[in-house]
C-alpha positions as a Markdown table, in Angstrom:
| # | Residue | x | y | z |
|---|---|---|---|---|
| 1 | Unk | -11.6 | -35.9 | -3.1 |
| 2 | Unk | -11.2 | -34.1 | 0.1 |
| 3 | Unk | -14.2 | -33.8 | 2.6 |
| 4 | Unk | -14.5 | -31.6 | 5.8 |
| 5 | Unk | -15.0 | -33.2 | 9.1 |
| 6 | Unk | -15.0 | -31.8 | 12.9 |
| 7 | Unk | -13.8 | -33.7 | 16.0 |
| 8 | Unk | -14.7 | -32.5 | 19.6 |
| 9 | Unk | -12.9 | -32.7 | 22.6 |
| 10 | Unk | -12.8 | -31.5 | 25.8 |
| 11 | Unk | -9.3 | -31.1 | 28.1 |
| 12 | Unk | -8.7 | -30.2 | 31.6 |
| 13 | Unk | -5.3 | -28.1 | 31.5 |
| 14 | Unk | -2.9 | -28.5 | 34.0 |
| 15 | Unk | -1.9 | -25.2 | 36.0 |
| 16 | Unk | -0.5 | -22.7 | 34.2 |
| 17 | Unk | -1.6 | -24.5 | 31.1 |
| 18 | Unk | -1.9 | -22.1 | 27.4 |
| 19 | Unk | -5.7 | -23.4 | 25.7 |
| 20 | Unk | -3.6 | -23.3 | 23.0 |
| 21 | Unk | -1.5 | -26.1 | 23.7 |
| 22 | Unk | -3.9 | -29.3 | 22.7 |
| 23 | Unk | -3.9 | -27.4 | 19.5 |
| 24 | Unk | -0.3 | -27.4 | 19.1 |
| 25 | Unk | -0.2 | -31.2 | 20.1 |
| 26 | Unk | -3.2 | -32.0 | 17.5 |
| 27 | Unk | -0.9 | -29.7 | 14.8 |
| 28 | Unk | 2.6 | -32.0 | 16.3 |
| 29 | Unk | 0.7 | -35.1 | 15.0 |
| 30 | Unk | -0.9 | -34.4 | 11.8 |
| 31 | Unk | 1.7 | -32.4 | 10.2 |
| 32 | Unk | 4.9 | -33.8 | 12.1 |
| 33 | Unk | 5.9 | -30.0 | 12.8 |
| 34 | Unk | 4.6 | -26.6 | 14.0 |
| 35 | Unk | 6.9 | -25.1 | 10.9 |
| 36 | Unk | 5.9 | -26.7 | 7.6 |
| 37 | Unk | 5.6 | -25.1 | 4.2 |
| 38 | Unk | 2.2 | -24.7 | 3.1 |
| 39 | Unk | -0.9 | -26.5 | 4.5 |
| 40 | Unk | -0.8 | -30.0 | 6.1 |
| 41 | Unk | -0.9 | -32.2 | 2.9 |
| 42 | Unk | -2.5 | -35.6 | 4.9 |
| 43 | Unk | -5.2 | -33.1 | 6.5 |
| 44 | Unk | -5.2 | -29.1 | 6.2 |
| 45 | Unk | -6.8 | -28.0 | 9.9 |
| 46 | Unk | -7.8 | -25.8 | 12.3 |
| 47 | Unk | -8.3 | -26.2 | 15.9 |
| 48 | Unk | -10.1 | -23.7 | 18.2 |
| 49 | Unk | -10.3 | -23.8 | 22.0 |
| 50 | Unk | -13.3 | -22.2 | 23.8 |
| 51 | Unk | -14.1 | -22.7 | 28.3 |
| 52 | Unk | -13.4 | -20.8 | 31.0 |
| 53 | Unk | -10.6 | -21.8 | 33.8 |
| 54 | Unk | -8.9 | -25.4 | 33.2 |
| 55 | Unk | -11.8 | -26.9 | 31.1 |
| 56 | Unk | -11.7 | -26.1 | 27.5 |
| 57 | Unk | -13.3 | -27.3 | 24.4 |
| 58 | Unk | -11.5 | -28.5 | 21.6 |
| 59 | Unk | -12.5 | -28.4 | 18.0 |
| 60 | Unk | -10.9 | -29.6 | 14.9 |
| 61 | Unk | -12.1 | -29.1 | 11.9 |
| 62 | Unk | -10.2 | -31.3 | 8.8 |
| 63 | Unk | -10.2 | -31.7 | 5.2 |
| 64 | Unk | -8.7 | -34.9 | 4.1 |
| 65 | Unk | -10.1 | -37.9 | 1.6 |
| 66 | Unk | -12.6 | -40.0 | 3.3 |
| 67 | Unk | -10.1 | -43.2 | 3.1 |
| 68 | Unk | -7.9 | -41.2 | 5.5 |
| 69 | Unk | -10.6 | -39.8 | 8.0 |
| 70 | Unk | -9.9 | -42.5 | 10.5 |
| 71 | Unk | -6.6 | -42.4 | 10.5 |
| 72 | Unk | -6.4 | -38.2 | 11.0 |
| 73 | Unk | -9.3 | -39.1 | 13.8 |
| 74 | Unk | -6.7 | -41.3 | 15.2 |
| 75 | Unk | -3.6 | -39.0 | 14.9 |
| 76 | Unk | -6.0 | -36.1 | 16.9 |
| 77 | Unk | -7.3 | -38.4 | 19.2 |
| 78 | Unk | -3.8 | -39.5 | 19.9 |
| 79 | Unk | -2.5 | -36.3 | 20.9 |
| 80 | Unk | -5.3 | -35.4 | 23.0 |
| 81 | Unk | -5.2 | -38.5 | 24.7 |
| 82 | Unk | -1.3 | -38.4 | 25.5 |
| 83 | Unk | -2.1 | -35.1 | 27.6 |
| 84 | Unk | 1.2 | -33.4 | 27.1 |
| 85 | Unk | 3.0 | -31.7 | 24.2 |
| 86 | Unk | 6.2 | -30.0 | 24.4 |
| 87 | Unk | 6.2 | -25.8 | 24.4 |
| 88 | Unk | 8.2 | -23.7 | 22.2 |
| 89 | Unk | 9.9 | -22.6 | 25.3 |
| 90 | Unk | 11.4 | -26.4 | 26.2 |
| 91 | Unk | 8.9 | -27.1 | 28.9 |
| 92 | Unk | 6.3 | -29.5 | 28.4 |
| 93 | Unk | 2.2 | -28.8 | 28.6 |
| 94 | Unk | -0.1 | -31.0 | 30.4 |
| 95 | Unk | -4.1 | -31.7 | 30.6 |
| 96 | Unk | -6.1 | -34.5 | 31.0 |
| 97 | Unk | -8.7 | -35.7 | 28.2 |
| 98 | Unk | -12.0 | -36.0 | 29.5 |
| 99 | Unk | -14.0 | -36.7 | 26.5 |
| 100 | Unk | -13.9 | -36.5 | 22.5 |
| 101 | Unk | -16.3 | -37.8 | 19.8 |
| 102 | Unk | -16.9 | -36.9 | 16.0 |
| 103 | Unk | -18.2 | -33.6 | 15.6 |
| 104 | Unk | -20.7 | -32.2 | 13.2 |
| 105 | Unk | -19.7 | -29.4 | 11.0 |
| 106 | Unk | -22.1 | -26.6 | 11.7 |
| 107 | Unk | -23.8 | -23.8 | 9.3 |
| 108 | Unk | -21.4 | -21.1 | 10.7 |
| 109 | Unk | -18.1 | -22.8 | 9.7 |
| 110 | Unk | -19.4 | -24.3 | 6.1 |
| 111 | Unk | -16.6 | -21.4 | 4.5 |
| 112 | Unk | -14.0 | -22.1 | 6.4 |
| 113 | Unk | -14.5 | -25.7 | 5.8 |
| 114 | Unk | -14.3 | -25.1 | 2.0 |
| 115 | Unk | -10.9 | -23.4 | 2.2 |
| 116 | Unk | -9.8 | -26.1 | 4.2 |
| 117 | Unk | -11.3 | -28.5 | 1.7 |
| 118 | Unk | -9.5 | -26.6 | -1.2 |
| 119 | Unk | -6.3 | -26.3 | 0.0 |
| 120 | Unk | -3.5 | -27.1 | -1.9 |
């Protein structure tokens, strides 16, 4: 059975850098492609950005079955901590990870955390 879990991050981007573009690495790693058909099936996710200038926080949230949690933990941690992911346009994105730890779903993101948990 699938449980929801959040992992927290936070990334300084190189210049020039999209926030979105941890995201895209995190979404590279779990689901082996930006273009898949339907949700992730190892771990349906989302991942938010939120910071001002070249340090943002990163959050995943993830539904997958607790025997697979620390592997998706690794996968995200992974591409955080590689600090580059390639762009849609053929260049490559950069940032540095500065920290990350297991996150705590909170009360404001308990029905998004359902759908994730029910997808199919």
């Amino acid at each position: 059975m699938r449980t929801a879990y959040a992992h927290d991050a936070v990334v300084i981007l190189g210049p020039g850098v999209d926030a979105g573009a941890p995201g895209a690495a995190v979404t590279l790693a779990v689901c082996g492609s930006w273009d898949h058909p339907g949700p992730c099936p190892l771990a349906p996710h989302h991942t938010s950005t939120s910071g001002k200038g070249s340090e943002v926080r990163v959050r995943v949230l993830f539904a997958t079955d607790s025997d697979h949690e620390a592997d998706v933990r690794a996968l995200i941690v992974g591409a955080l901590s590689s600090g580059r992911t390639p762009t849609p346009e053929g260049g490559t994105a950069s940032w540095r990870l500065r920290h990350h730890a297991v996150g705590e779903l909170e009360a404001d993101e308990a029905h998004h955390a359902s759908r994730l948990v029910a997808s199919e």
